[in-house]
C-alpha positions in Angstrom: 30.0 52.2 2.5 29.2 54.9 -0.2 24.9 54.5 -1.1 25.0 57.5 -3.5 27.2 56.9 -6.7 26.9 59.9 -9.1 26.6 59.2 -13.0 29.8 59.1 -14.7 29.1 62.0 -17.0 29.0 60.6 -20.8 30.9 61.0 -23.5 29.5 61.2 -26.9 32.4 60.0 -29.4 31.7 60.8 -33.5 34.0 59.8 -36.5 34.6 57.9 -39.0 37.2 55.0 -38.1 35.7 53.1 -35.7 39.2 51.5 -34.6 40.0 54.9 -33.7 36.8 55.6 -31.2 37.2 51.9 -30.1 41.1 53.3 -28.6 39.3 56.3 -27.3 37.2 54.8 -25.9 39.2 52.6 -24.1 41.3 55.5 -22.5 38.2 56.9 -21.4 36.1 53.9 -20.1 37.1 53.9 -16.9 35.8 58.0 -15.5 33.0 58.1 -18.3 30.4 56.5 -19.4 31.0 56.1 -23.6 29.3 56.1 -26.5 30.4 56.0 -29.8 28.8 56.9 -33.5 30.4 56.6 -36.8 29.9 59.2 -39.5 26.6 57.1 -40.6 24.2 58.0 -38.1 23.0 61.3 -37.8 25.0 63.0 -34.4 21.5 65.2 -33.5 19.8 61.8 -33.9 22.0 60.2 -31.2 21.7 63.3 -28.8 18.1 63.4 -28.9 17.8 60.6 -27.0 19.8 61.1 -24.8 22.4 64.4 -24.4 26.1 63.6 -23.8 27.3 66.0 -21.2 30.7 66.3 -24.0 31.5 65.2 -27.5 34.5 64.3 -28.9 34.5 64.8 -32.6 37.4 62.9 -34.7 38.7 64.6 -37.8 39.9 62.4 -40.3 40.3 63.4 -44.2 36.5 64.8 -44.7 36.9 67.7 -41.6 33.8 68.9 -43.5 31.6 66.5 -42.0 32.9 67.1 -38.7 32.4 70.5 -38.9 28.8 70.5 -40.2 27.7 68.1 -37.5 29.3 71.0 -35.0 27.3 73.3 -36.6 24.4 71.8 -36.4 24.9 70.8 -32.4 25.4 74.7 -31.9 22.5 75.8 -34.3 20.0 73.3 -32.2 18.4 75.1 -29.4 18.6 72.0 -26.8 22.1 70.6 -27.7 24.2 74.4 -27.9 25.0 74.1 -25.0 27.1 70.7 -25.2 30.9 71.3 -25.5 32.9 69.8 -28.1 36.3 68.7 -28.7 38.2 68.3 -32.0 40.6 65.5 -32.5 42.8 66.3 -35.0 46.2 66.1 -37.1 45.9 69.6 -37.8 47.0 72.5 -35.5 47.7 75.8 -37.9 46.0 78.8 -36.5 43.6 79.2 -39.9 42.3 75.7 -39.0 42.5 76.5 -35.2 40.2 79.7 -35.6 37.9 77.4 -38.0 37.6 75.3 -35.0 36.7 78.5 -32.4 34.4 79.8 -35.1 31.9 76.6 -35.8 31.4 76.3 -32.0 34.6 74.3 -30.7 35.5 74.6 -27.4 39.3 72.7 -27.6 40.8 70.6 -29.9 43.6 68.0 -29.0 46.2 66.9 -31.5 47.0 63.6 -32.8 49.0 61.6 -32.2 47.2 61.8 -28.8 48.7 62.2 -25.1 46.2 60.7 -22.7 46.8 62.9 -19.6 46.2 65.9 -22.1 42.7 64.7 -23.7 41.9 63.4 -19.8 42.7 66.7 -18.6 40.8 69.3 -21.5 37.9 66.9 -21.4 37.2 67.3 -17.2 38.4 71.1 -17.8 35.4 71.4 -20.3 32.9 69.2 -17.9 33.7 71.6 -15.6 32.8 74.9 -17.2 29.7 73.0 -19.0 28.7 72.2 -14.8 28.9 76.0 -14.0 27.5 76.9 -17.3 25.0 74.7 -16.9 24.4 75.5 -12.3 24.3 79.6 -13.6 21.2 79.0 -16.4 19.4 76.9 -13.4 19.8 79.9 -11.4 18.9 82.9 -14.3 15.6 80.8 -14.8 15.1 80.5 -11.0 15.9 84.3 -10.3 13.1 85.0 -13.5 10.7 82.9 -12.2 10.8 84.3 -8.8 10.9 87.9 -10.2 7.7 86.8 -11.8 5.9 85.4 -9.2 6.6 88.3 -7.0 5.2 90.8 -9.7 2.6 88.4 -9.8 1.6 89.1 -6.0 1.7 92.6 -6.1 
């Protein structure tokens, strides 16, 4: 008997068509906890309350709001460090590079292949998890090297 279940890590999804993110969302019910916003609510809003450990952003017709709501995740100092996935129909290297350049860390195309967007998204959890275990440790290492200056 297993007393210590870990938290599913969760999975912020954002776009527009909310039939769409519902189908996501199914695919990925079962290994993450979900959560899904359409293009209404503000995403730095929803991750204020509580930080998704990835977001899945769903391009549509306006990309531009996709990408500003990237930008803004990577220009806020407590939600840069959240990877973020593109879903889109697009794949040309201009609008790749677009992708790398706003703060993307992988994009997926439609139409989608499950085992792919499974695989990138606990690919990405994982480098966010060492990312994440090596800034614990900077901060640790500079608080130590403090408080040992301190004593002398």
């Amino acid at each position: 008997m297993e007393i210590y279940q870990p938290a599913k890590p969760t999975v912020l999804l954002l776009g527009n068509s909310s039939d769409t993110l519902s189908r996501i969302a199914g695919l990925l019910h079962g290994q993450y906890t979900v959560k899904a916003v359409t293009g209404d609510k503000s995403v730095q809003d929803v991750c204020s309350q509580e930080q998704p450990d990835l977001i899945l952003i769903n391009v549509t017709q306006d990309e531009n709001e996709g990408f500003e709501a990237c930008r803004h995740l990577k220009a806020g100092p407590f939600t840069r460090h959240i990877p973020v996935i593109f879903l889109t129909l697009e794949a040309d290297t201009a609008f790749q590079m677009t992708l790398y350049e706003i703060g993307a860390v992988d994009f997926v195309t439609r139409p989608i292949c499950p085992p792919t967007l499974l695989s990138r998204i606990k690919a990405q959890l994982a480098v966010a998890a060492n990312e994440r275990a090596e800034r614990v440790n900077t901060e640790f290492l500079a608080y130590e090297a403090f408080r040992h200056q301190q004593q002398l």
